[in-house]
N, C-alpha and C positions, 0 to 999 in steps of 0.2 A: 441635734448633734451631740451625743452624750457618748463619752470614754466607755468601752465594756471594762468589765474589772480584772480580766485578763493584762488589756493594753495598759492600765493604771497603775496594777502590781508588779507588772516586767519595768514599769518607768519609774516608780518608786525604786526599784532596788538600784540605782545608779543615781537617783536625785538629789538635788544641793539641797544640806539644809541651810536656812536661811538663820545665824544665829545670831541674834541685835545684841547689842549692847542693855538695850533696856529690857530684855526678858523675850520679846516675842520670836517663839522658835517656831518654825512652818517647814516640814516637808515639803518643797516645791514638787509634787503631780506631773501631770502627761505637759509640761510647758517647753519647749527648746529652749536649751543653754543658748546656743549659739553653733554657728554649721562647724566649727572643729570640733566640738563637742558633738554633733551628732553624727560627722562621719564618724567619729570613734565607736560611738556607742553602737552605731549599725557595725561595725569592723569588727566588736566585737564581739556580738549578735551571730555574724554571719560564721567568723572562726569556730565559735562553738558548736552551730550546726556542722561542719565541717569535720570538728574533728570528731564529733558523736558519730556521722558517718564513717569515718575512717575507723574507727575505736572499732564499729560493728563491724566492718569489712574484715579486720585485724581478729577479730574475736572467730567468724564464718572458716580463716584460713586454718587459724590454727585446730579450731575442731577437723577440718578438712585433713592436716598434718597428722594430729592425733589417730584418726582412724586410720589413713595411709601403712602408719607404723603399726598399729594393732596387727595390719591385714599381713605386712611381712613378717611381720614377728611369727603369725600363722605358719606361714607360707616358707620359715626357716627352720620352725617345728617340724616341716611335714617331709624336707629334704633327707635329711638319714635314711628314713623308711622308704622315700621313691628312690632313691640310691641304692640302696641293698636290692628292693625288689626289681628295680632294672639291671642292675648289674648279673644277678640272678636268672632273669630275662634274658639277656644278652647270652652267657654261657652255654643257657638249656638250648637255645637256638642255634649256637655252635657248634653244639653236641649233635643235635640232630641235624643240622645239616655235613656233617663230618662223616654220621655213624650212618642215615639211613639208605634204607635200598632204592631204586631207581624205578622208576613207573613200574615198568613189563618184571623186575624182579617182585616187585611188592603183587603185580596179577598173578603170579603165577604160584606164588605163595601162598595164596587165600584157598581156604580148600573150596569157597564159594564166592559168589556174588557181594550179598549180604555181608559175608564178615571183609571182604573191599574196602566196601562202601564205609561201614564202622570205623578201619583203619585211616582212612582218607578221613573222617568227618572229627576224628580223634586229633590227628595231628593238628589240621585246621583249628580246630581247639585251643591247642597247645600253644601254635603260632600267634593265635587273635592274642590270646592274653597276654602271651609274654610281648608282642607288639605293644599292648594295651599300658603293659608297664613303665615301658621305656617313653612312649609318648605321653605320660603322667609325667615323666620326668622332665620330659623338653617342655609341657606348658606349662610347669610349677615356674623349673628358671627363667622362661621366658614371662612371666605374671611376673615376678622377681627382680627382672631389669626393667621393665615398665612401671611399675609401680614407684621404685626407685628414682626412675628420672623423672616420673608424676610428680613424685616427693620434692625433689630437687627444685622443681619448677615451682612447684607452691610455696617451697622455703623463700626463695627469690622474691617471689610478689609476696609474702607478705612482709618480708624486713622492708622492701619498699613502699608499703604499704604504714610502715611502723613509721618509718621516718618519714614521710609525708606523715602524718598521724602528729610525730614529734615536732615537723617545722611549724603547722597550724599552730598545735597549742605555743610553743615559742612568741608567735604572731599573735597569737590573744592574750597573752599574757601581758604581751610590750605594750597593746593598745590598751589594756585597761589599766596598768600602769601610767599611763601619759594621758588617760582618762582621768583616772584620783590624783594626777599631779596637777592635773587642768585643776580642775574642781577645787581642789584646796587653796593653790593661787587664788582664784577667784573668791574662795569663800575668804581668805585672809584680806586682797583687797575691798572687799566688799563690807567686811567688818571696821578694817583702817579706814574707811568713807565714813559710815556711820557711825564710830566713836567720833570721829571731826566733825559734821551735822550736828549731832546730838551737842555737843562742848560751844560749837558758835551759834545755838540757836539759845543753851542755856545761856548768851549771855544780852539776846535780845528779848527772854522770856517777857513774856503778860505785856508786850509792844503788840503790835498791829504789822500784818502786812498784805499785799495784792495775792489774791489767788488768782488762777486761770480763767476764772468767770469772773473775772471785773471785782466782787466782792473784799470787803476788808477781813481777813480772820486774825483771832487772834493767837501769839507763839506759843503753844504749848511745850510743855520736855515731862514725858514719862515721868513718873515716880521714882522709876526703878534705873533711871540711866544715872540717877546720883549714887548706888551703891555699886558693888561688885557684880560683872554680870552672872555668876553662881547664886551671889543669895539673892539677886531679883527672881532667878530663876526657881527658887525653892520657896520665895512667897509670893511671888503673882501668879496668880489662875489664869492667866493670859498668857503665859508662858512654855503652855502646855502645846505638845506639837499635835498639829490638825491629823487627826486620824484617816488615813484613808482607806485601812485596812476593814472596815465597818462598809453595809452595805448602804445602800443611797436611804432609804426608809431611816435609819438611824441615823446616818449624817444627818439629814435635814431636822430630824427633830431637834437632836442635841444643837446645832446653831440656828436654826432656825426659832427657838425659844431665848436664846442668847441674843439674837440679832433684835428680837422684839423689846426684849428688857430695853437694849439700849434706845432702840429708836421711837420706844412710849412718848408720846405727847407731841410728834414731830408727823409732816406732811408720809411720812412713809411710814409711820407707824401700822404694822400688822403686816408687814411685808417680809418679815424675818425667812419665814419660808420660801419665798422666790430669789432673795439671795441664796439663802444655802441652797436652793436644788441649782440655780443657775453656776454658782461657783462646785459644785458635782460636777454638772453636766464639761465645765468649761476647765476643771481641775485648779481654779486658784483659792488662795487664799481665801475661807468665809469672811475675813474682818475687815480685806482689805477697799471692797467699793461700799460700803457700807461708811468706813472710817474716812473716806475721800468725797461722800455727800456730807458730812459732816464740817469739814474744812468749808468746801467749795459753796456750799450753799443754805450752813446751820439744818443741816440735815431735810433738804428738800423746799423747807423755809423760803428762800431767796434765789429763785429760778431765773436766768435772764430768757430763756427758751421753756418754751411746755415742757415738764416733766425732763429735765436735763437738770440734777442735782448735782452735776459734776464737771461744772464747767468743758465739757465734751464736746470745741469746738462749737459752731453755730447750728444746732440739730436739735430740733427738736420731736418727740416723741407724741404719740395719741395717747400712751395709757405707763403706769409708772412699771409695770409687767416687763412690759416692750421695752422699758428703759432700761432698766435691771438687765435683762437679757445683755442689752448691745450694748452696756457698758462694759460687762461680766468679760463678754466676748472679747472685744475691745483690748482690754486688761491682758488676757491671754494671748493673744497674737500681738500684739506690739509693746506690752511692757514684762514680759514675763511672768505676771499671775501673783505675786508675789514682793514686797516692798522693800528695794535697795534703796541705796541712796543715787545710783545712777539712776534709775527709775524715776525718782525727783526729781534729777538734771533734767530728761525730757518731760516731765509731765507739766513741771513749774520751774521753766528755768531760771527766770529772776531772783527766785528767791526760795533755792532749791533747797536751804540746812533750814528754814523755816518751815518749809508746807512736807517735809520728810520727818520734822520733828513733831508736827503738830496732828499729823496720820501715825507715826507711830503712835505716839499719846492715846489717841482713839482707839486705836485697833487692843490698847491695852485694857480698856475700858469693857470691851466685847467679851 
């Protein structure tokens, strides 16, 4: 079940980042916010297709308008001259019909047959054409008033077409506005949680408390949550945001050699690589179930179940692969991927500003 890097990069460009107090910044990946958060984001996903549609509908018309006008601008060029030449038309056939002779006078006139037939094939002639003129002239104007209300008609659909075009974007505008107003609420509450964790855990620091697996650990507090979060930010290497723009072959190495440093001499040691491709596959944070075996169970260390480093309910595993996997998993569909301090309310609720300070701690360590 692995994200393409299509779905990853369209979810990135709208994702919270996650910004602690103590330095560690993480691009939250393909994770739901929360369902008002993602009808937005589908709303406004779907406006954009829409109005990309409408824009090309809008674009199709007016080239359509464009040529319409070319064609009368033609077709108004071309009236003077079928005017003159029917008009002219018109006359020559008044003329002859006013001036010439009548059947039996025109037979009798011919000193022969042959010069008849000439005069008859002559006039006929004269008649096609000058007809030929005047009805150049009725199908110019009539292409002319059709064209015209062609024009007409196309003008109409497309201003409606413009405004429809205009309401969409309006409507994707407002949702992704109330998309980055969500988001930054949240990110502001989220930070106002974790400076208070972080302040009431510094004051039960290097105490002891219960974690989720039974286990005593002890309260850690970041380094970096005693300075300013800018310059935690500019010297901890932990601090750097998870890259997800990089393809899976390079994520995993880069945390995957990171994840090993930390977890050297410990029951999960050499596993650094199935964290990061599992946190890949599953888009959350690499530091964060790595830095929660570490709490929950001194890193694999103090298991109360097979291969369940993580106090993960009563479950135990066959192989620590498998565990990694459905913990990664886990993480992602019901804590959001990623370490708030809400996330601590449900992970460890007893003693939520202690096991949130003492996972940030670790993750910082990563």
């Amino acid at each position: 079940m692995s994200l393409s890097s299509t779905t990853r990069n369209g979810v990135l460009a709208l994702a919270l980042a996650s910004t602690m107090a103590f330095g560690i910044v993480a691009v939250r990946p393909a994770v739901a916010l929360g369902e008002t958060l993602d009808d937005l984001e589908a709303k406004v996903e779907q406006t954009n297709d829409e109005l990309t549609t409408a824009n090309d509908k809008v674009a199709q018309l007016q080239q359509q308008i464009d040529d319409n006008q070319q064609r009368i601008a033609e077709i108004e060029a071309q009236l003077p001259d079928a005017r003159a030449a029917a008009a002219q038309s018109i006359r020559t056939q008044y003329k002859m019909q006013q001036g010439s002779q009548g059947l039996v006078e025109l037979v009798l006139s011919s000193e022969n047959f042959f010069d008849f037939l000439a005069t008859i094939q002559f006039l006929d002639s004269v008649t096609s054409y000058n007809s030929d003129q005047i009805q150049s002239l009725v199908d110019l104007t009539t292409e002319l008033s059709s064209t015209q209300e062609d024009l007409n008609s196309q003008l109409a659909q497309a201003e409606t077409e413009r405004q429809n075009a205009q309401d969409v974007l309006d409507s994707a505008v407002a949702a992704r506005e109330a998309l980055q107003q969500q988001m930054a609420e949240e990110q502001a509450a989220q930070q106002a949680e974790a400076e208070a964790a972080l302040q009431e855990a510094a004051q039960s620091e290097g105490e002891t408390f219960q974690t989720e697996s039974g286990n005593t650990a002890t309260v850690e507090v970041p380094e970096s949550s005693t300075s300013s979060s800018s310059d935690s930010r500019s010297s901890n290497s932990s601090s750097e945001n998870v890259n997800w723009q990089s393809d899976k072959d390079s994520f995993v190495a880069q945390w995957g050699a990171r994840i090993d440093a930390y977890l050297a001499g410990s029951p999960l040691a050499g596993y650094g690589s199935t964290f990061a491709a599992a946190a890949w596959d599953y888009g959350i944070d690499p530091r964060l179930s790595p830095a929660i075996s570490a709490v929950e169970s001194s890193k694999g260390l103090y298991c109360a179940y097979s291969h369940n480093a993580w106090g993960w309910g009563s479950v135990s595993w066959s192989s620590w692969e498998t565990a990694i996997y459905a913990h990664t998993a886990g993480l992602a569909s019901g804590y959001g991927g990623y370490l708030t301090y809400s996330m601590a309310q449900k992970y460890c609720p007893p003693n939520a500003a202690a096991w949130y300070s003492s996972v940030a701690a670790n993750m910082a360590m990563i």
